[in-house]
LOVEXLUM-301136 format. One record per residue: x negated, y, z of N, C-alpha, C, O in turn. Coordinates in steps of 0.02 Angstrom, whole numbers, plus 50000, padded with zeros to 5 digits. Layout:
! residues N
XYZXYZXYZXYZ/...
! end
This chain:
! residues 402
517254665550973516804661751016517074661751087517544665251106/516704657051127516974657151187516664654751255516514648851249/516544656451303516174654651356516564652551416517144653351399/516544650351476516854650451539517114655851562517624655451597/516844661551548517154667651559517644671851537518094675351559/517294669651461517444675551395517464674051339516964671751311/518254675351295518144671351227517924677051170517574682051181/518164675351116518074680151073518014676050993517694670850990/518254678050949518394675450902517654676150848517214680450846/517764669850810517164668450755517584667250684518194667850681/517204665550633517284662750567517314655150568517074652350617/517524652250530517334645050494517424642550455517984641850431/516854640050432516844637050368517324634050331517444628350350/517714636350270518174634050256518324629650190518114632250138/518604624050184518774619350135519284622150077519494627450053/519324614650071520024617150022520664622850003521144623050043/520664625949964521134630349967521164636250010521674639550018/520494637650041520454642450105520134649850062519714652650097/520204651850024519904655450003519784663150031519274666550028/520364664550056520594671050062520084670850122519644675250121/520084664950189519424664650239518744663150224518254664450258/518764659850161517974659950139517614665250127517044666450148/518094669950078517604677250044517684679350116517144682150127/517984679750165517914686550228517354686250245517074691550233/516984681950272516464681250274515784683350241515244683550270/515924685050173515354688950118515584695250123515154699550115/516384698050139516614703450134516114707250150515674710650123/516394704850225515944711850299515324712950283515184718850272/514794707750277514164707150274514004713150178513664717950158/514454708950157514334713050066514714722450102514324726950087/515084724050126515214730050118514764731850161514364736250145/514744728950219513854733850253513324735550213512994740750210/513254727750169512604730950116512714737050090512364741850104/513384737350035513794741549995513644749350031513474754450002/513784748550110513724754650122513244760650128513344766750134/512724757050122511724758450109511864765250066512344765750027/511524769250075511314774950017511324770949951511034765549955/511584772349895511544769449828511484774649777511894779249775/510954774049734510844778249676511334782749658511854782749690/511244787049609511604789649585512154786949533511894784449483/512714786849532513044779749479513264783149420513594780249376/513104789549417513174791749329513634797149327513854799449380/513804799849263514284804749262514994805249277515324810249295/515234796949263515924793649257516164792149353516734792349376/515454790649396515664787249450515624793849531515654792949591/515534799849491515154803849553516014807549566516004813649560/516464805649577517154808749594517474805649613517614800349586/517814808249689518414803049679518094797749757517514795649761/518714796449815518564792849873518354783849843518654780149804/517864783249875517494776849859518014770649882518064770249944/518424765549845518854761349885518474754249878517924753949850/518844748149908518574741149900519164736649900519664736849936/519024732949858519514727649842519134718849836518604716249820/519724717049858519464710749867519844705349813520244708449778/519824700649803520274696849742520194692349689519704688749700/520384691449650520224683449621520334685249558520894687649546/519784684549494519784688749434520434684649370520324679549337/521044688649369521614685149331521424686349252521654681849217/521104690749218521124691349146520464695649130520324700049170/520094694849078519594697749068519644700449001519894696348963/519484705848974519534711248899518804715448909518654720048947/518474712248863517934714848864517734718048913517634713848957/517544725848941517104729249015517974730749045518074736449067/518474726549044519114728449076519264721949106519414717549066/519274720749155519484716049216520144718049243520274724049254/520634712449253521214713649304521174707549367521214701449365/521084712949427521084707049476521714706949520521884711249560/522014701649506522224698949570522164699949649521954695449685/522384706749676522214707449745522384702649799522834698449793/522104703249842522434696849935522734700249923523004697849873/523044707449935523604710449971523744717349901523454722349878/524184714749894524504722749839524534720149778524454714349758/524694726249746524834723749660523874721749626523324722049654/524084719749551523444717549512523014725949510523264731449502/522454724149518522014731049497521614730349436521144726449430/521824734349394521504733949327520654736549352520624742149376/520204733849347519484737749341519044740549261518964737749207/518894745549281518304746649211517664746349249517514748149306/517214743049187516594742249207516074747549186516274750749137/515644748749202515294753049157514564752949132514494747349158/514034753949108513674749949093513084750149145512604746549131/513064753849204512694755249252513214750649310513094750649370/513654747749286513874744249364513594738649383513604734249340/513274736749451513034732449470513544726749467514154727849464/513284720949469513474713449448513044710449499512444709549488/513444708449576512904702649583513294695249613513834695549642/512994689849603513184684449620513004680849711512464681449739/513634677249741513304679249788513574672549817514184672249826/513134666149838513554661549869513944660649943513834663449997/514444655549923514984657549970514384652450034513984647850031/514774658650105514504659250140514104662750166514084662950227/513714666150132513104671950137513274677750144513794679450114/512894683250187513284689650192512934692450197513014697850225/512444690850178511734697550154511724697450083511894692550051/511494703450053511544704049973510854702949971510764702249911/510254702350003509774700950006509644695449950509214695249905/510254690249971510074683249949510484682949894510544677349870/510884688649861511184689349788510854692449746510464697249750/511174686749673510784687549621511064691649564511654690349548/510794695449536511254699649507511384694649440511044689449436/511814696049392512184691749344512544698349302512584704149322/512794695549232512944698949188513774699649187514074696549231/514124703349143514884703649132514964697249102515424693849125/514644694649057514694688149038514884680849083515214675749077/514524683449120514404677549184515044675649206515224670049221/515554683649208516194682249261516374678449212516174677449155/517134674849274517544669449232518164671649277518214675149327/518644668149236519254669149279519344665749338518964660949340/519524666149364519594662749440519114663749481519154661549539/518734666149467518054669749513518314673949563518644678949548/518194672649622518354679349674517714686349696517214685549730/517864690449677517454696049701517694701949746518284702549764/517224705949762517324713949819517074716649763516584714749730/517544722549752517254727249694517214734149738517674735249777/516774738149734516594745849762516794748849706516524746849654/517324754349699517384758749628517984765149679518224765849736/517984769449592518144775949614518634776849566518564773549514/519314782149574519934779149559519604780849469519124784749465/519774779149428519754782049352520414781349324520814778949363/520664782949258521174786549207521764778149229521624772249237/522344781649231522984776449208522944771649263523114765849250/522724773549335522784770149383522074763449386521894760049433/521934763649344521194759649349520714763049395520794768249427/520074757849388519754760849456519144758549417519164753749379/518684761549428517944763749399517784757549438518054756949493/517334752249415517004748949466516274751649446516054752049388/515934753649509515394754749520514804749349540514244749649513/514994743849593514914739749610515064731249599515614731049570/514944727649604515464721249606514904714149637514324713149618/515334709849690514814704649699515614699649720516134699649753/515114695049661515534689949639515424684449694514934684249731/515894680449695515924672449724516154666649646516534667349598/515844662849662516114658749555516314654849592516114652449644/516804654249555517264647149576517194640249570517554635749590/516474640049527516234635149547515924632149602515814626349618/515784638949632515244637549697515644638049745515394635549795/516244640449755516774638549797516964632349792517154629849845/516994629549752517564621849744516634618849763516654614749809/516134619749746515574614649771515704613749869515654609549914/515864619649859515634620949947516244619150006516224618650067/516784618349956517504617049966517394609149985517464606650041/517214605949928517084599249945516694596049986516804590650013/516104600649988515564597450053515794597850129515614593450168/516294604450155516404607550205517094602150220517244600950278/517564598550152518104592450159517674586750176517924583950224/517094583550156516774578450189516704579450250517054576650292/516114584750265516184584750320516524584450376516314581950428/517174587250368517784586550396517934579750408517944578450469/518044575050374518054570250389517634567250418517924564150462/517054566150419516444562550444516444565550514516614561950561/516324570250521516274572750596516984577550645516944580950695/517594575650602518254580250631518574574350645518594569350610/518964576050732519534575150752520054579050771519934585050780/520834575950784520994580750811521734577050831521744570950817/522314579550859522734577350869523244581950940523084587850942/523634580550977523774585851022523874586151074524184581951107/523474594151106523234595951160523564595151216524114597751228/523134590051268523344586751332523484591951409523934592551452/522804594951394522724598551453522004603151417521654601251370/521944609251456521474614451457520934615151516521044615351576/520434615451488519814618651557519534624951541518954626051524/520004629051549519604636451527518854638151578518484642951566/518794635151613518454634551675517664631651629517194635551620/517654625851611517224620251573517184622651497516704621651460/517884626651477517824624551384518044620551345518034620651283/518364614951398518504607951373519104607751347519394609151400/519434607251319519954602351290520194596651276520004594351223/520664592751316520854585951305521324585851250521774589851238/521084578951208521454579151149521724572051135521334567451128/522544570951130522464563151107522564564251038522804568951006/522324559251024522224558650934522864554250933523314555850895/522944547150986523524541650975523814542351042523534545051089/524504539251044524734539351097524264535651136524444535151195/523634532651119523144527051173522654528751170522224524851193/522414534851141521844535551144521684543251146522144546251118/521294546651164521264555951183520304554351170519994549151182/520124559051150519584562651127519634572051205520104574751233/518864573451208518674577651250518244583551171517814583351126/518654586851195518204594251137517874598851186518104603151223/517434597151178516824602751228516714608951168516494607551112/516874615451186516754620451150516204623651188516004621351241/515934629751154515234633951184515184641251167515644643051131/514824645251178514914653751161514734652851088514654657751052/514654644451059514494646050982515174645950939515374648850889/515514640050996516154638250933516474644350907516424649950931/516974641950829517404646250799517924642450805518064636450808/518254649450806519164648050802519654650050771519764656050764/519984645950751520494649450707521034646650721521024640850742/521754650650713522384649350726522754649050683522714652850636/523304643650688523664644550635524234651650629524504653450681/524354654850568525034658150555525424658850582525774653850586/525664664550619526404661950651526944657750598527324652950603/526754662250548527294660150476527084655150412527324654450356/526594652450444526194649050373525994642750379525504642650416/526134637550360525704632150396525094631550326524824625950323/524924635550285524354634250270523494634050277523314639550257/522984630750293522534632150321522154638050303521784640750344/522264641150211521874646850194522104652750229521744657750227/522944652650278523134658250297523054660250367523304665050396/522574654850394522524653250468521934662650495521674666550456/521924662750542521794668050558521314668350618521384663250653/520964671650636520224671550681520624669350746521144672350758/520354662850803520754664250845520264663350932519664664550933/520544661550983520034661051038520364657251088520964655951093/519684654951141520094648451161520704648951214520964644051240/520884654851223521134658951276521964655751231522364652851268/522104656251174522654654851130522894646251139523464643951128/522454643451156522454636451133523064633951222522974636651277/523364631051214523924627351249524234621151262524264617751211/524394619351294524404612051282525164607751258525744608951276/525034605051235525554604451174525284607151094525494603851046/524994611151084524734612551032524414608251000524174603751035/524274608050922523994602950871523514606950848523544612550823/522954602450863522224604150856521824601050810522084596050787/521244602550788520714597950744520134602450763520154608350783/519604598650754518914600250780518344595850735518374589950718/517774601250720517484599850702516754598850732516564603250770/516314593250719515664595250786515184587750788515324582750755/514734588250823514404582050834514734577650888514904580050942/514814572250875515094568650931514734562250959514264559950928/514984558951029514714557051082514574547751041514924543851009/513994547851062513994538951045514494534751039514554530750992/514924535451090515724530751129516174535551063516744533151059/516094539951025516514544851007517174547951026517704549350997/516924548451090517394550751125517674558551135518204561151151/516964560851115516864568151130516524571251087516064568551056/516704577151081516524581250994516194585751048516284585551109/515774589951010515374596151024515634599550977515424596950925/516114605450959516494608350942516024616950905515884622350930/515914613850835515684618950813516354623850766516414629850751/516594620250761517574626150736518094618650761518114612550766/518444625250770519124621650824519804626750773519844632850767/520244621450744520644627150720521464624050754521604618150744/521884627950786522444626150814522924628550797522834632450749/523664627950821524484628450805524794627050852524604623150896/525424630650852526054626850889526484625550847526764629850813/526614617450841527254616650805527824612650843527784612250904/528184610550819528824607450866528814600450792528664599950733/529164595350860529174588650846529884587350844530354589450878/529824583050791530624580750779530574572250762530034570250742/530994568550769531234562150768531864559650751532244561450795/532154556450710532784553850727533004552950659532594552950613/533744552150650534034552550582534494557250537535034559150558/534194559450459534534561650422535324563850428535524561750374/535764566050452536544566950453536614571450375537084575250384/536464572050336536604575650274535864578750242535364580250275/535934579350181535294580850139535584587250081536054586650041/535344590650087535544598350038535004596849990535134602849982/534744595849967534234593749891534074601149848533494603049838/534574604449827534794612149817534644617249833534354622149808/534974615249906534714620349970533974620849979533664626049986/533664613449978533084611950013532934611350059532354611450079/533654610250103533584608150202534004600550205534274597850157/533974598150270534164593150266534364593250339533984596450376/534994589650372535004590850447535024584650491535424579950491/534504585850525534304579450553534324578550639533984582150676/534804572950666535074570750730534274570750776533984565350782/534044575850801533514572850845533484571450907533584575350953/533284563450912533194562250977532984563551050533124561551106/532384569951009531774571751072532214578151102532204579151163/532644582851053532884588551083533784585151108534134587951149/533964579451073534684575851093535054583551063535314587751100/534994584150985535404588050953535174590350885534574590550874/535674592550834535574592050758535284599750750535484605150773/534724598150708534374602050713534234603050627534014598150596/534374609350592534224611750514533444612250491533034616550507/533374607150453532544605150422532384610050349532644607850299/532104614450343532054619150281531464616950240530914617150268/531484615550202530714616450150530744620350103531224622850075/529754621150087529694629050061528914623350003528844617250009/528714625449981528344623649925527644619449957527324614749934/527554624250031526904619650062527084615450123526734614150171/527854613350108528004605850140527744599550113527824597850054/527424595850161527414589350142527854581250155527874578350210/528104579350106528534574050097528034568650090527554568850052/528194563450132527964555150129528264551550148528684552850192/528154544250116528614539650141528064532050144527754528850102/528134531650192527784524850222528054518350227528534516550261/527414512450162527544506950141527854502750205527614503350262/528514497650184528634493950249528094489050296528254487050352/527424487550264527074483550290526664489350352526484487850409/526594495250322526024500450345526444501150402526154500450456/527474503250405527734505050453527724498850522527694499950583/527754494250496527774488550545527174489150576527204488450637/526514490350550525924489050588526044497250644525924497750704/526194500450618526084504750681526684506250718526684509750769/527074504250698527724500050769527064497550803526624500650833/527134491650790526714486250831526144490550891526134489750952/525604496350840525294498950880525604504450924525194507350960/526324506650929526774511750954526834508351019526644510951072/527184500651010527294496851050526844493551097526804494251158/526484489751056526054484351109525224488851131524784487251171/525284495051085524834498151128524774500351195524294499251232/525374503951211525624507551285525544502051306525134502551352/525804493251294525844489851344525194486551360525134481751398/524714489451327524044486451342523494493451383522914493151402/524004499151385523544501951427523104506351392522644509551418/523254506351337522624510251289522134507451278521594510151289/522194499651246521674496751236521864494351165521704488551154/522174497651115522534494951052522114498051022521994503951036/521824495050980521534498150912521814501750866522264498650838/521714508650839521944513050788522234506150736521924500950726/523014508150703523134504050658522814509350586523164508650536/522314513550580521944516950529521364510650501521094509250448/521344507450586520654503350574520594498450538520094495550517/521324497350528521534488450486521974489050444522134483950415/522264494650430522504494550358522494503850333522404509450357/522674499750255522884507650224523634506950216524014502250221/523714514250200524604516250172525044509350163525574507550188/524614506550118524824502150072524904494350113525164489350090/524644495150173524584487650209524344483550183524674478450173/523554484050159523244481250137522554482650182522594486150232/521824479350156521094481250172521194491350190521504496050163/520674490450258520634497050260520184498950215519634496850196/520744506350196520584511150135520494517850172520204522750147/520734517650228520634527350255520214528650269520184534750275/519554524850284518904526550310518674522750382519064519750419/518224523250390517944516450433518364519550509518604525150516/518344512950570518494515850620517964522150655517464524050624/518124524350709517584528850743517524525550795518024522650818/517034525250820516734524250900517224524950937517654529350940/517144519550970517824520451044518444517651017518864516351059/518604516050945519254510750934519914515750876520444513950852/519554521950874520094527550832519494530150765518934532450754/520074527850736520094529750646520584536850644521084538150677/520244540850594520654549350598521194546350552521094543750497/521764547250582522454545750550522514552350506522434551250445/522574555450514522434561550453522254560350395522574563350353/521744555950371521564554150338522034549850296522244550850239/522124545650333522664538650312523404543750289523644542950233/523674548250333524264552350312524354554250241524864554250206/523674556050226523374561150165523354555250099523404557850044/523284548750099523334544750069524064540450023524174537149972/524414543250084525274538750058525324544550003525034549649987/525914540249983525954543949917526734550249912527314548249922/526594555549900527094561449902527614559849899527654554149876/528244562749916528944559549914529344565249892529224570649919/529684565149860530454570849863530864573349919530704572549978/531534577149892531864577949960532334572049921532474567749961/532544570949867532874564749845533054559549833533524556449808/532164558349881531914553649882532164550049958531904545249985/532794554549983532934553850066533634554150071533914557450027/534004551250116534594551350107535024550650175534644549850223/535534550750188535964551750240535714543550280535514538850247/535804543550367535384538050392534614537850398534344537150453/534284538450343533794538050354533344539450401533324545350420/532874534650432532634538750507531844541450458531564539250408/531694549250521531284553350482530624553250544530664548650585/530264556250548529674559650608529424567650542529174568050486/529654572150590529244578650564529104582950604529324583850661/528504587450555528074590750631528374599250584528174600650528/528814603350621528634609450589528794615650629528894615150689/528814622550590528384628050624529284629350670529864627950655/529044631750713529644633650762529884642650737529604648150743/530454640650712530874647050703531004651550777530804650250834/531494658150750531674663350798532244657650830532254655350887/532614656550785533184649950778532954643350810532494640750777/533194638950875532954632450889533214629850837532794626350809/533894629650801534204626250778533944627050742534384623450720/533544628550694533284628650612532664630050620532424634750653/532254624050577531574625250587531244624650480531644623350434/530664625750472530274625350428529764618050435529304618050475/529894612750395529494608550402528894609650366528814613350318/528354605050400527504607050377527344597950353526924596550311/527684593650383527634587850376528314583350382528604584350436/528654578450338529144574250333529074565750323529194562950270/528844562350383528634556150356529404549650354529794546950394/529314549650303530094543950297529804534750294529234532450287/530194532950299530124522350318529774522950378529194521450389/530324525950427529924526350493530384522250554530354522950615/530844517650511531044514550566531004510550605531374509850653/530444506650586530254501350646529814505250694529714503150751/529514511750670529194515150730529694518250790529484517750847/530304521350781530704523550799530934518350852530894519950911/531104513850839531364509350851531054505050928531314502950980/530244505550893529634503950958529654509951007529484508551064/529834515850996529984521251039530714522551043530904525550993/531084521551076531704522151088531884532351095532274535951064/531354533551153531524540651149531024543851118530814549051144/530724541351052530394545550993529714550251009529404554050972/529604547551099528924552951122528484550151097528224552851048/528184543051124527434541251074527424540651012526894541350982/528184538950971527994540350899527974546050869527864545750809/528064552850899528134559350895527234560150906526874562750863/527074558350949526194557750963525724555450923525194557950906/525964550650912525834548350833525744551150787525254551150750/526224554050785526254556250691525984563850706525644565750658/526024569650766525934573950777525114575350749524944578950702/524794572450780523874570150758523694570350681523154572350660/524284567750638524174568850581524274576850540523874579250500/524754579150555524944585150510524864592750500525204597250476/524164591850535523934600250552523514599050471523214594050451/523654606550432523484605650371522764609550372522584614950349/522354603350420521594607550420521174601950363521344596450341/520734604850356520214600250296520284595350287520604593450237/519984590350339520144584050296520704580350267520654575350231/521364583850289521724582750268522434581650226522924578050215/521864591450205522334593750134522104591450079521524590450060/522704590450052522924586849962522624592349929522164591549889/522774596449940522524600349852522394606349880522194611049846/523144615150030522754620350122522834618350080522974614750032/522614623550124522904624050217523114627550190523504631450217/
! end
């Protein structure tokens, strides 16, 4: 959270693929319950330092569970017939509002906090257990991705008012959005090492910088100009532009001439890179808006607003107030690409995480058929602005994230 004075970090609600930040949230609240005076748990459970595990249920054998830990090897559990079972929806962190449920109930892929005490062959007595079902994650996953869209912008950070709270944000090279935050907002940061959104980490507004790639979530202003910032999640990544000089396919890097740094710079991909390649009709329209926007002053309409991927009827979602459609959206729509799918020449735009190394970076985003945009930007800054707005892998605009 954060005030004019004083920040301090919160939770937020998390979408797609966020799991590991969804249960934290039931954690704290479930092990405070957990920590209450509790009955006596039998002959099997009275020995032995009380531990907690957190994790995602991989195989089930009758009262023998193996979970999947966040952090460490699988933990085999035994159940016993006095161990509590309760169900607990994501989000909630009072056990108040959990329901207890049977061994039957679990399923695989279910995430739970188990309370137990070590037992025979490295297993661990569970004494306790309060589940999250994975059904009610993927429900809540999806409502928290609408929302995202309906009420999230984001794009990257202009200038700071630690003073106000405020944050200037352009979404397009012609257009900037104002994020008013409050001692309510949450924050989260991205990974130094991760560009996924489930790995993003509590953060405060004290972190946030300008140049950084932002998204925000919140009520916003009639003109939609301005969000009221109920989670704000941010990054630093580095921008690249220019063309392909060789493609490793093998390797999985590719080394690419960039314009913005005027030197060849080593492109790595890792499994949560994203590859796209943009239809020639879609690339021409946002040339056009690269171009004849600046020369109108910032009076160009989002090209989100008038077409999809495909350069056809808009498909990404309606415009917003004030003339900007969330390009994020539209990003999330083209269709996936290879590294094979790319080849020596080719001009690229990618957004990724900045190594120890300038010369070698980790891409988070690779958009290819980008040459008539390139082209409308000679030195690759507003189409770097451009495409920057799109590739922070926050809600609305992860495929399958973060």
């Amino acid at each position: 959270m954060v005030s004019s004075k004083k920040s301090s970090a919160g939770h937020c609600t998390l979408p797609s693929g966020a799991w590991v930040l969804a249960v934290s949230m039931f954690v704290v609240g479930a092990v405070q319950a957990q920590d209450r005076p509790q009955p006596p748990e039998g002959p099997q459970g009275n020995t032995g330092a009380v531990s907690r595990s957190v994790g995602t249920v991989k195989s089930i054998n009758g009262k023998t569970l193996v979970l999947k830990g966040d952090s460490g090897p699988d933990i085999t559990l035994t159940l016993l017939d006095g161990t509590r079972v309760l169900r607990l929806a994501p989000g909630q962190t009072d056990l108040k509002s959990a329901t207890p449920i049977t061994l039957a109930e679990i399923q695989v892929g279910d995430r739970m906090l188990v309370r137990g005490r070590p037992g025979e062959n490295d297993a661990v007595i569970a004494l306790s257990i309060v589940v999250m079902k994975q059904a009610d994650v993927a429900q809540k996953q999806q409502r928290d991705r609408e929302d995202w869209q309906r009420r999230g912008g984001g794009g990257i950070v202009t200038a700071v008012d630690p003073a106000g709270g405020a944050i200037a944000v352009a979404v397009t090279p012609t257009l900037s959005i104002a994020v008013k935050t409050s001692k309510d907002t949450n924050f989260l940061r991205y990974a130094p090492n991760s560009v996924k959104f489930a790995d993003a980490q509590k953060g405060t507004f004290d972190q946030i910088k300008v140049g950084d790639q932002l998204r925000a979530r919140g009520n916003r202003s009639a003109d939609g100009k301005e969000i009221a910032a109920e989670e704000v999640i941010s990054g630093s990544f580095r921008n690249i532009a220019g063309t392909i000089t060789s493609v490793d396919p093998a390797g999985k890097t590719i080394i690419v001439k960039d314009i913005l740094a005027r030197k060849a710079v080593v492109v790595k991909f890792n499994a949560d890179s994203q590859l796209r390649k943009l239809a020639p009709q879609m690339a021409q329209r946002l040339a056009f808006f690269v171009k004849g926007g600046a020369q109108q002053g910032g009076t160009s309409t989002s090209p989100a607003s008038g077409a999809a991927a495909g350069g056809g009827p808009a498909a990404a979602g309606a415009p917003r107030p004030g003339g900007g459609a969330d390009l994020q959206q539209l990003l999330s729509r083209i269709p996936s690409a290879t590294l094979a799918d790319f080849q020596k020449e080719d001009a690229v735009m990618i957004v990724a995480m900045k190594g120890a190394d300038n010369d070698e970076v980790t891409a988070v985003t690779l958009l290819g058929g980008v040459e008539p945009i390139l082209t409308a930007s000679p030195d690759g800054m507003s189409a770097a602005a451009l495409f920057s707005g799109w590739t922070l892998g926050a809600p609305a605009g992860e495929a399958g994230p973060q």
